[in-house]
SETORLO-348305 format. One line per field, with one value per residue (C-alpha): residue number from 1; residue in one letter; x, y, z; chain. Coordinates in steps of 0.001 Angstrom, whole numbers, padded with zeros to 6 digits. Last residue first. Layout:
BEGIN
i = [NUM_...];
aa = [A_...];
xx = [X_...];
yy = [Y_...];
zz = [Z_...];
ch = [A_...];
***
This chain:
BEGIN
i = [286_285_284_283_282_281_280_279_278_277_276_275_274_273_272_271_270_269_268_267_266_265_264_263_262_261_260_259_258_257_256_255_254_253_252_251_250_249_248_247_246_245_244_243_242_241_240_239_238_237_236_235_234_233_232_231_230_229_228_227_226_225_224_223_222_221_220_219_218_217_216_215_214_213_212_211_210_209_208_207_206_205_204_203_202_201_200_199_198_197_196_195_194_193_192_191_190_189_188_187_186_185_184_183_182_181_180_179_178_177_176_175_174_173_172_171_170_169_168_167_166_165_164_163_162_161_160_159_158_157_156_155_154_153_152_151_150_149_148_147_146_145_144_143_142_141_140_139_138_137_136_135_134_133_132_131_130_129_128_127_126_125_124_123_122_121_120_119_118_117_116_115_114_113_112_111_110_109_108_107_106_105_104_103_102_101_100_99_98_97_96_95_94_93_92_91_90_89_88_87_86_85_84_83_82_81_80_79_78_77_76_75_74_73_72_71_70_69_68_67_66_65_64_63_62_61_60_59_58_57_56_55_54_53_52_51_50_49_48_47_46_45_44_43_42_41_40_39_38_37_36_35_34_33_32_31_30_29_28_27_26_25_24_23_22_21_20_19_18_17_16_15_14_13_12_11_10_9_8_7_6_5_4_3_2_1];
aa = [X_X_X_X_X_X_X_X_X_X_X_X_X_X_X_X_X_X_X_X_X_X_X_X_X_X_X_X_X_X_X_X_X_X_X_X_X_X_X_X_X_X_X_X_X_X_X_X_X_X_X_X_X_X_X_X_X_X_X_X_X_X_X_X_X_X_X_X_X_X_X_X_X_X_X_X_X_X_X_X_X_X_X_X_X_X_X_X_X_X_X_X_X_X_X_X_X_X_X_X_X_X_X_X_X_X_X_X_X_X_X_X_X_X_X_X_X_X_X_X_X_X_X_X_X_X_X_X_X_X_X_X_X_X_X_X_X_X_X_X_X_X_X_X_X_X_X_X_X_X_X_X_X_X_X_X_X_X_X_X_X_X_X_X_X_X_X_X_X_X_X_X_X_X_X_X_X_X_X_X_X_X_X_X_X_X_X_X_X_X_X_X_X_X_X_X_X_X_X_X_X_X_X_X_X_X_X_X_X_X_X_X_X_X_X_X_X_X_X_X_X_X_X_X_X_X_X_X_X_X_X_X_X_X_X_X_X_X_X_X_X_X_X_X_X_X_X_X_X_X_X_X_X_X_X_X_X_X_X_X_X_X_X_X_X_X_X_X_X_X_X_X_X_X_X_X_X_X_X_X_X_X_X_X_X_X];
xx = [052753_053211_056705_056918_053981_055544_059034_057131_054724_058314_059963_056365_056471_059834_059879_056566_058885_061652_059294_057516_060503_058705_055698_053193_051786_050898_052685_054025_057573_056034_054758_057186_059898_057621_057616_061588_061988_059819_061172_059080_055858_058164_055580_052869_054752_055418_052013_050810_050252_047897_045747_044041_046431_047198_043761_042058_044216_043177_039435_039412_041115_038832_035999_038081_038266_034120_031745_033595_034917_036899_038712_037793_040590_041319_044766_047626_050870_054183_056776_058800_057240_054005_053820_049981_049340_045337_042402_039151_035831_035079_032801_030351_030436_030440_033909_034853_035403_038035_037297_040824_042831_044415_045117_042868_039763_037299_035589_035329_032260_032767_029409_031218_033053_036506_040008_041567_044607_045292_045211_048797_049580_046668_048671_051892_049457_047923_050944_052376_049107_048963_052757_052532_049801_051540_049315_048635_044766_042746_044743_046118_042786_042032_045473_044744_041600_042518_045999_043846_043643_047384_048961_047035_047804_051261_051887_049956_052109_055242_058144_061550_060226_063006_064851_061818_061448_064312_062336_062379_059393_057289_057306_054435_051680_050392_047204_047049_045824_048666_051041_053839_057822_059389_061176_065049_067198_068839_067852_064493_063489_064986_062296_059825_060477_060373_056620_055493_057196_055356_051955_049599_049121_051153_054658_055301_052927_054033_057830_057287_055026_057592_060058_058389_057708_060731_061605_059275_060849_063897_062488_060448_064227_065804_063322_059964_057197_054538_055629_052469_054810_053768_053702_056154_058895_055949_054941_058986_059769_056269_058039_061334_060167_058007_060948_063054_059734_059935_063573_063265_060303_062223_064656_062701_061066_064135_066001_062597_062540_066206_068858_071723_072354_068934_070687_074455_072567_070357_073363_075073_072209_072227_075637_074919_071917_068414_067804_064148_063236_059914_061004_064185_067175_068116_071528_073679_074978_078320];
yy = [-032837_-035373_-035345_-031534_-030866_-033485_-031439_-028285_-029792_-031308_-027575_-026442_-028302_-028016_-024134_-024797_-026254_-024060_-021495_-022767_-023539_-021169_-022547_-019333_-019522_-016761_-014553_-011571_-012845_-016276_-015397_-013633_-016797_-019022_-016529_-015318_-019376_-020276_-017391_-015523_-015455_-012032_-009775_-011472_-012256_-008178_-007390_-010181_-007876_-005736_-007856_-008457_-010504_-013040_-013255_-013094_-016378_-017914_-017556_-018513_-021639_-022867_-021756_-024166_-026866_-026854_-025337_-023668_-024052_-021255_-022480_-021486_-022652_-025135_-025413_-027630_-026034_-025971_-023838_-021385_-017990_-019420_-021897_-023085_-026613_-027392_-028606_-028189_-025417_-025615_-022615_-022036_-018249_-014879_-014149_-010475_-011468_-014330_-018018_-019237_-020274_-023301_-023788_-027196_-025645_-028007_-028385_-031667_-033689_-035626_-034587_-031989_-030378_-031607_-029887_-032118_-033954_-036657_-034162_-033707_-033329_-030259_-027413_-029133_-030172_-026392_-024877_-027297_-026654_-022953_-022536_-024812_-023150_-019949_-016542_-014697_-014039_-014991_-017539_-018806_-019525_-021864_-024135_-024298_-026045_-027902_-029332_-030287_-033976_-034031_-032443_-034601_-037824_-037465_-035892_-038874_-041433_-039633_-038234_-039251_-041684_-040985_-044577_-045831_-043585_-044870_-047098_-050597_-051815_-053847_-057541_-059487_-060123_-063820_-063719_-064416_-067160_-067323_-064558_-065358_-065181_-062676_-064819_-063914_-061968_-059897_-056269_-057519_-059867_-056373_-053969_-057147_-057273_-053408_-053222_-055848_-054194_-051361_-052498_-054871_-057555_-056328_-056913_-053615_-051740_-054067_-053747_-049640_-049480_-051537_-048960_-046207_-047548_-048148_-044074_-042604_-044679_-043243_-039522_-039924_-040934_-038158_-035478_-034227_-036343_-033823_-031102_-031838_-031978_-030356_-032615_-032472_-034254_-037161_-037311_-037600_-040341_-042506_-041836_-042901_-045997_-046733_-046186_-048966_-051183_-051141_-051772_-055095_-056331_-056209_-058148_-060799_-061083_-061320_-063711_-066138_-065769_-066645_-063940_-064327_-060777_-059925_-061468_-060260_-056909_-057850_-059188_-055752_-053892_-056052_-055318_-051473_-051214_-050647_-053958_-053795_-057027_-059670_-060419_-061842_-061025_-064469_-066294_-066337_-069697_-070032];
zz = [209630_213017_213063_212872_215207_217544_218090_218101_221282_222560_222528_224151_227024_227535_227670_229719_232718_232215_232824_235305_237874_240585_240494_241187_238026_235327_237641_234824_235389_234701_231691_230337_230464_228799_225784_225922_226202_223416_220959_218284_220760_222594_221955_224021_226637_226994_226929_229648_232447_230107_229802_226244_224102_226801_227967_224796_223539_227251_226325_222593_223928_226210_223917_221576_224145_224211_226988_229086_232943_235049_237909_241432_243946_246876_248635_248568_249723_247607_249414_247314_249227_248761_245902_244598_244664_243809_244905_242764_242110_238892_237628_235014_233362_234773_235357_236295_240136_239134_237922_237326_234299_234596_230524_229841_230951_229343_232494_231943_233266_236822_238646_240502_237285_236135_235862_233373_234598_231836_229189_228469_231984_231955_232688_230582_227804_227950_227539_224760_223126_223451_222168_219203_218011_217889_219185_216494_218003_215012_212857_216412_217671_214255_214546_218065_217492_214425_216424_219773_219129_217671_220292_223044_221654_220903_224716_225970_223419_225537_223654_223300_220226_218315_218450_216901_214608_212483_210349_208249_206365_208764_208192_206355_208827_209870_211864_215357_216888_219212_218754_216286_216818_214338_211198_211861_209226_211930_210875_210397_213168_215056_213238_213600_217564_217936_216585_218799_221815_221064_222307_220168_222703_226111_226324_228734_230938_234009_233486_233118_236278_238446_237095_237755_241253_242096_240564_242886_246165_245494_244541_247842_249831_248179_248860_247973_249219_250587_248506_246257_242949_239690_237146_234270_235897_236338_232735_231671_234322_233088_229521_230563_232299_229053_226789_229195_229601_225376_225413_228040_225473_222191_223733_225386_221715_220378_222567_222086_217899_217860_216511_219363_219160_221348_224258_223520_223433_226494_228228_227658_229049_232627_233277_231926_234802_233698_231735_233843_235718_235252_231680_233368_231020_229699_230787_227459_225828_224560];
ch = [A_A_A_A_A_A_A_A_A_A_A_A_A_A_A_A_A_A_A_A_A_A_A_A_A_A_A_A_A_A_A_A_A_A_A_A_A_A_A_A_A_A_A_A_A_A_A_A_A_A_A_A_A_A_A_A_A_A_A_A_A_A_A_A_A_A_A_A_A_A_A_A_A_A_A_A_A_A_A_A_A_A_A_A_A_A_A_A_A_A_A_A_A_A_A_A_A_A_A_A_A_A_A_A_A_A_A_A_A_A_A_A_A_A_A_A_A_A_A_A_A_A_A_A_A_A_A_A_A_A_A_A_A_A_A_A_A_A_A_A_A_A_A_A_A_A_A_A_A_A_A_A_A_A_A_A_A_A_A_A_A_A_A_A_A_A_A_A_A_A_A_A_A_A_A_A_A_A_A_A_A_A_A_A_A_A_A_A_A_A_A_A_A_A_A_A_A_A_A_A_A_A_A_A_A_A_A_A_A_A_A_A_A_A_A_A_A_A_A_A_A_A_A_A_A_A_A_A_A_A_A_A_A_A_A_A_A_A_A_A_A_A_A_A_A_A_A_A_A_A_A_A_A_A_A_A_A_A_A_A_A_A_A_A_A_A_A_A_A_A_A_A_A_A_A_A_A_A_A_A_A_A_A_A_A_A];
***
């Protein structure tokens, strides 16, 4: 019986259009493969473009069902366009399925024959966003060095800086475009005598998002960045009880907001998660 082909240019989002990727991919030919190895990668991508954007603070401007509708469209457009590409994952799920179904993987054009990856169950795993990988792994020396001096987990600055900075993609930068460095949001107050970022910003006034503009502070190097916000939490005293609680991630996140780190009033959960899938990363990535 022959099986109508997921289009490449759809996502398998629905459970009619899942099954006929598994009959798809069952078939064993180099095509059905590659198709099917292409529909899961858009699927990963579409939840990691889903997970990046739950983690961003909203603007307030769009909020509602019809903005969450039109959000998720384009998520999926995103995901369908990001996917297949030379040397994505899609290559890397095509030999795990060649694999598992004794079929040669299709080749690339002028590429280079490869023997078959050995088999792996990270695949399945891979809940968290390349971005997230990234950005955990590029600051694990500096973090790893701040905690040493201030006691502060590793694992708890990064995730809180990833989820301040959407895993670095949303840098606070200075007027002529340089980074400010200041991955943890920390504004410029009286007592600050350093350089100074001056950006828009969502702050929540009684619940309601509003965009306004405010002074960040901007250093030098990530680790000044993170010598700065380690004597922060250690040194005021509005941050005492956070400080003592670094032994759970909730109790943590939780003290923080209670002692108005940020004015979003779901930050807690939010940096709860943010750390959970820094922990989750440090352990894969050791």
């Amino acid at each position: 019986m022959s099986i109508a082909p997921v289009s490449s240019n759809g996502l398998a989002a629905d459970a009619k259009s899942l099954n006929a990727l598994k009959l798809q991919a069952g078939q064993s030919t180099p095509a059905s493969i590659k198709e099917a190895a292409k529909q899961l990668e858009s699927l990963f991508m579409r939840e990691l473009i889903k997970s990046m954007r739950e983690a961003t603070q909203k603007s307030g401007m769009l909020d509602g069902p019809q903005g969450d509708l039109g959000a998720d469209l384009l998520d999926q457009q995103l995901a369908v366009q990001m996917s297949g590409k030379p040397g994505g994952l899609s290559a890397a799920i095509e030999r795990q399925l060649s694999l598992q179904m004794g079929a040669a993987p299709s080749a690339t054009p002028g590429a280079t024959a490869k023997p078959p990856a050995a088999p792996t169950t990270m695949l399945p795993a891979a809940a968290a966003s390349l971005s997230q990988s990234g950005f955990v792994q590029r600051m694990g020396a500096v973090a790893a060095k701040v905690e040493q001096s201030s006691g502060i987990p590793a694992g708890f600055m990064i995730g809180q800086a990833g989820h301040e900075s959407a895993w670095g993609q949303r840098e606070i930068r200075l007027p002529d475009g340089s980074s400010s460095f200041n991955v943890f949001g920390i504004k410029a107050g009286a007592g600050w005598n350093g350089k100074v970022a001056e950006v828009s910003t969502t702050e929540y006034v009684n619940g309601q998002a509003q965009k306004t503009v405010a002074r960040f502070r901007a250093y030098d190097s990530y680790e000044a960045s993170f010598q700065d916000y380690a004597k922060l939490i250690n040194n005021s005293p509005r941050y005492a009880q956070a400080k003592q609680q670094t032994g759970s991630v909730t109790a943590y996140a939780s003290g923080l907001q209670r002692a108005g780190y940020a004015t979003d009033p779901s930050y807690a959960a939010k940096l709860s998660q943010a750390i959970n899938s820094t922990l989750r990363l440090q352990r894969a990535q050791a």
